[in-house]
C-alpha positions as CSV (number, residue, x, y, z in Angstrom):
1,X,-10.2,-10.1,-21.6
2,X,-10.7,-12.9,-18.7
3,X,-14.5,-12.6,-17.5
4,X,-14.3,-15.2,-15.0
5,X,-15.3,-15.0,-12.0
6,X,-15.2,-16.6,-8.8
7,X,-12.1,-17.6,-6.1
8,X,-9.5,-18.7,-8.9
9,X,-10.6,-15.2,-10.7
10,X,-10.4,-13.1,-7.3
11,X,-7.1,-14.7,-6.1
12,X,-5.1,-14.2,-9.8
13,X,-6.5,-10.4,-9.8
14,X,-5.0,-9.9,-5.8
15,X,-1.7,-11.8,-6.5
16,X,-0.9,-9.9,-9.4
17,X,-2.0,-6.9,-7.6
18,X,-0.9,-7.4,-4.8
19,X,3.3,-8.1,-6.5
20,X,2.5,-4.8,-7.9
21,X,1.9,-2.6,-4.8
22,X,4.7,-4.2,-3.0
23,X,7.5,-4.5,-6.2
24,X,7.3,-1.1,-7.6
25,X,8.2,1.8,-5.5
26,X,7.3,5.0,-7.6
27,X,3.1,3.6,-7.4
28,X,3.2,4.6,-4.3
29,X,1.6,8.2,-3.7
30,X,-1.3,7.1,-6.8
31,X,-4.2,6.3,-7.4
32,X,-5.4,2.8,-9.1
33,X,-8.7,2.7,-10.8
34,X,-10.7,-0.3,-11.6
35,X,-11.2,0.3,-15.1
36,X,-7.0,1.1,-15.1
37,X,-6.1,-1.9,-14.0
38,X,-8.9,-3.8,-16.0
39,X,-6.9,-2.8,-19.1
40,X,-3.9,-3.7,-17.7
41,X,-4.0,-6.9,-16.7
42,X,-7.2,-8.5,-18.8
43,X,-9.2,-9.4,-15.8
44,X,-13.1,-8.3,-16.1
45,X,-14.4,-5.9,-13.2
46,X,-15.5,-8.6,-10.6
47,X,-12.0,-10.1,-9.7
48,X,-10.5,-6.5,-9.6
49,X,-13.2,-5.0,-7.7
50,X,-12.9,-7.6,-4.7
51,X,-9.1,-8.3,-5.1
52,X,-8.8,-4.1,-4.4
53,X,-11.1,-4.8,-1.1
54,X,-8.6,-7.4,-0.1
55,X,-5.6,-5.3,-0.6
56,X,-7.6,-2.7,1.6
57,X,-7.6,-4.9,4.4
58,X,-4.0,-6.1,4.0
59,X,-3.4,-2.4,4.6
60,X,-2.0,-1.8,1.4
61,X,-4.4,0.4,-0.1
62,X,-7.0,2.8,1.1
63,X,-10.5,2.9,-1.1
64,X,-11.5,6.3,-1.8
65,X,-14.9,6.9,-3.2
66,X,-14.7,8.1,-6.9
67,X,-11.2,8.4,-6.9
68,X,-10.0,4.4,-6.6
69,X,-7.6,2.7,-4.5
70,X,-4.9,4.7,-3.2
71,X,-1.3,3.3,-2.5
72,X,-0.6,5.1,0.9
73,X,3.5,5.5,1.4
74,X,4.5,4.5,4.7
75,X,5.4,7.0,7.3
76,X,8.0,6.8,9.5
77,X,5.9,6.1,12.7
78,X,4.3,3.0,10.6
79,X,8.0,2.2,9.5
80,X,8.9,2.5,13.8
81,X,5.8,0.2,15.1
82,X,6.2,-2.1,12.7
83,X,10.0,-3.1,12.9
84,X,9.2,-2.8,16.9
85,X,6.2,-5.8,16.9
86,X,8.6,-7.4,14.6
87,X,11.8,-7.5,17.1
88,X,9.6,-8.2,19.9
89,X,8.2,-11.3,18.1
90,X,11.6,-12.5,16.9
91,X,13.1,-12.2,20.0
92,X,10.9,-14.0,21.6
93,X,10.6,-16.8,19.7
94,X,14.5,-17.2,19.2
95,X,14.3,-17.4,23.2
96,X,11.4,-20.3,22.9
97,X,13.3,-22.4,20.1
98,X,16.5,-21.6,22.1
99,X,15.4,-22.7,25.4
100,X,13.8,-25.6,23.8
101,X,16.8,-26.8,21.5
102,X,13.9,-26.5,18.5
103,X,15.8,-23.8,16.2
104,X,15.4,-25.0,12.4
105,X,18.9,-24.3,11.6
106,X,18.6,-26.9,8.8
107,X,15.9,-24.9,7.5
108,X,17.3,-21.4,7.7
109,X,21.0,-22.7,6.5
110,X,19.3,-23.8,3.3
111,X,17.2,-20.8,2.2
112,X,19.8,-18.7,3.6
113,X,22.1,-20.7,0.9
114,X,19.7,-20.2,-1.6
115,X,19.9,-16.2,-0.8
116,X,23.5,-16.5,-1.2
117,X,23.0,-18.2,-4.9
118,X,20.5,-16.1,-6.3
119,X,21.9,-13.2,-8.8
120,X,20.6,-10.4,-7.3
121,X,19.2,-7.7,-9.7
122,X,16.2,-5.4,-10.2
123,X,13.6,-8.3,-12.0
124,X,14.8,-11.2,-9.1
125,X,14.7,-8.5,-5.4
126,X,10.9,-9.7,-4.7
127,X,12.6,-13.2,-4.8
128,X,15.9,-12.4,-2.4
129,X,13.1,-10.5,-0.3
130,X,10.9,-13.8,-0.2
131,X,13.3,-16.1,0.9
132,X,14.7,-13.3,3.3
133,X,10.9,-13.4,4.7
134,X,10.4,-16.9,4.8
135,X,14.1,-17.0,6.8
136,X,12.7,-15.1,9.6
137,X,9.0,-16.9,9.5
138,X,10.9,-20.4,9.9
139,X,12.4,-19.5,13.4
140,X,8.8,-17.5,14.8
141,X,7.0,-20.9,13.2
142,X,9.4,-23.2,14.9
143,X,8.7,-21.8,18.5
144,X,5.0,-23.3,17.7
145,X,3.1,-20.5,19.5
146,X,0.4,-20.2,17.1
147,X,-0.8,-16.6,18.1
148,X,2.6,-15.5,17.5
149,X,2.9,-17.4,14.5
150,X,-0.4,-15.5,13.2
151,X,0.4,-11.7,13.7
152,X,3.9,-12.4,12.3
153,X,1.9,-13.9,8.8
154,X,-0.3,-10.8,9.2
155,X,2.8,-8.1,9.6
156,X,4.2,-10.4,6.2
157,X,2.9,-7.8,3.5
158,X,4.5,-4.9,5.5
159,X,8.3,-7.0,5.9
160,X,7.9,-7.8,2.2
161,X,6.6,-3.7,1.0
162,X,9.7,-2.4,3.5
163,X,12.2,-5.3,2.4
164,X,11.7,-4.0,-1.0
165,X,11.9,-0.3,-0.2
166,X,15.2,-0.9,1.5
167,X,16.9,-3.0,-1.0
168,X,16.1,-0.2,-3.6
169,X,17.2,2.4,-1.4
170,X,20.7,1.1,-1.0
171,X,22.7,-1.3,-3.8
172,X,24.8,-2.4,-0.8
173,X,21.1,-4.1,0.9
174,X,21.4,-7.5,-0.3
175,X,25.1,-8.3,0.8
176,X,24.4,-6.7,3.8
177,X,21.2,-9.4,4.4
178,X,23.5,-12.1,3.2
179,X,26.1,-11.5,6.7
180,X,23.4,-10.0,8.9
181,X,21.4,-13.7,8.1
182,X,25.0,-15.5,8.3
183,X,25.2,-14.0,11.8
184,X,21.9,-15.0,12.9
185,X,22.2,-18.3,11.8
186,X,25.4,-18.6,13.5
187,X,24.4,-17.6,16.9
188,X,21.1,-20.0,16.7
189,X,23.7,-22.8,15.8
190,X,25.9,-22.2,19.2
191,X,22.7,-21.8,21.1
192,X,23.6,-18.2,22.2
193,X,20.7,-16.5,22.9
194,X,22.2,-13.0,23.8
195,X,24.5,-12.9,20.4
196,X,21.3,-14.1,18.3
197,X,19.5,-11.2,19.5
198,X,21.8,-9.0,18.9
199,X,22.5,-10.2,15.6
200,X,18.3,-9.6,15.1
201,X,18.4,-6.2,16.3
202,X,21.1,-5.1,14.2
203,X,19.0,-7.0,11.4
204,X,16.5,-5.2,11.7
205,X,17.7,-1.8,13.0
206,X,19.6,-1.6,9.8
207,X,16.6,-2.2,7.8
208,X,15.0,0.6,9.7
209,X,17.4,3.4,9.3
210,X,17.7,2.8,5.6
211,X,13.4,3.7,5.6
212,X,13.4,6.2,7.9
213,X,16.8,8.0,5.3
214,X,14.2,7.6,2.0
């Protein structure tokens, strides 16, 4: 067993927890325990102990006193407010990066590509779901409104836990991403504002429906 302690200690144990919660579906509903996860993944009490109080305020957990850390599933009125503050962000950032002729279509084109080239199966969806994250965080970054920027980062656990919900609900998810991103990109790249935000709402409407079918 690892006994250290400490911020490199307490960063492995919520990393490794943290892929956990939001890569495996069927733990949600459970209950973690520290002495559970202790023998699962080597790390001494410490690290687990504060890396579960991190998760907690990530919202991906609630602590419950004697009974451990419980993976809360996401109703549909979390499911709703979140994919609303998440349009209303996008939207308004493809507007700023629009009206300023700053969209990061080199950016987006190239980890769309790499979307496009990764086999997509069961052990590499957290990876599609990253780069399908960090496609979206490129254009809210690039409109340089740093409040923005920050609730979007905060929201990221939720797109990444919901990404991965919907891309197991459906086998059909990831090609689906691969020409609601192509269309996206495309409208940024002619500069049309009212196409890109279509192509977003769709985006994420379809996202949306395939939660709120589970």
């Amino acid at each position: 067993m690892q006994t250290s302690s400490g911020p490199a200690a307490r960063r492995t144990a919520y990393e490794r927890l943290r892929d956990l919660v939001l890569t495996d579906p069927a733990i949600q509903g459970t209950f973690l325990t520290e002495g559970d996860l202790v023998k699962r993944f080597g790390l001494s009490r410490t690290p687990i102990r504060e890396a579960l109080i991190m998760l907690a305020s990530d919202g991906l957990v609630d602590l419950i006193p004697h009974r451990g850390a419980y993976i809360r599933p996401s109703d549909d009125r979390e499911v709703r407010e979140t994919m609303e503050v998440r349009q209303m962000i996008e939207l308004e950032t493809a507007r700023q990066i629009l009206n300023s002729g700053e969209a990061p279509v080199a950016t987006m084109d190239d980890l769309y590509r790499q979307q496009v080239e990764l086999p997509v199966s069961p052990d590499t969806i957290p990876d599609f779901i990253n780069l399908d994250q960090r496609f979206h965080a490129s254009m809210v970054d690039a409109a340089g409104n740093r409040v923005l920027s920050d609730i979007y980062t905060r929201l990221r656990v939720k797109h990444v836990r919901f990404g991965i919900s919907a891309t197991w609900t459906s086998a059909d998810r990831p090609a689906q991403v691969l020409d609601e991103h192509s269309r996206i990109l495309e409208a940024l790249k002619l500069g049309d504002y009212d196409a890109t935000a279509a192509a977003i709402c769709e985006h994420i409407a379809q996202t949306q429906n395939l939660l709120l079918s589970r």
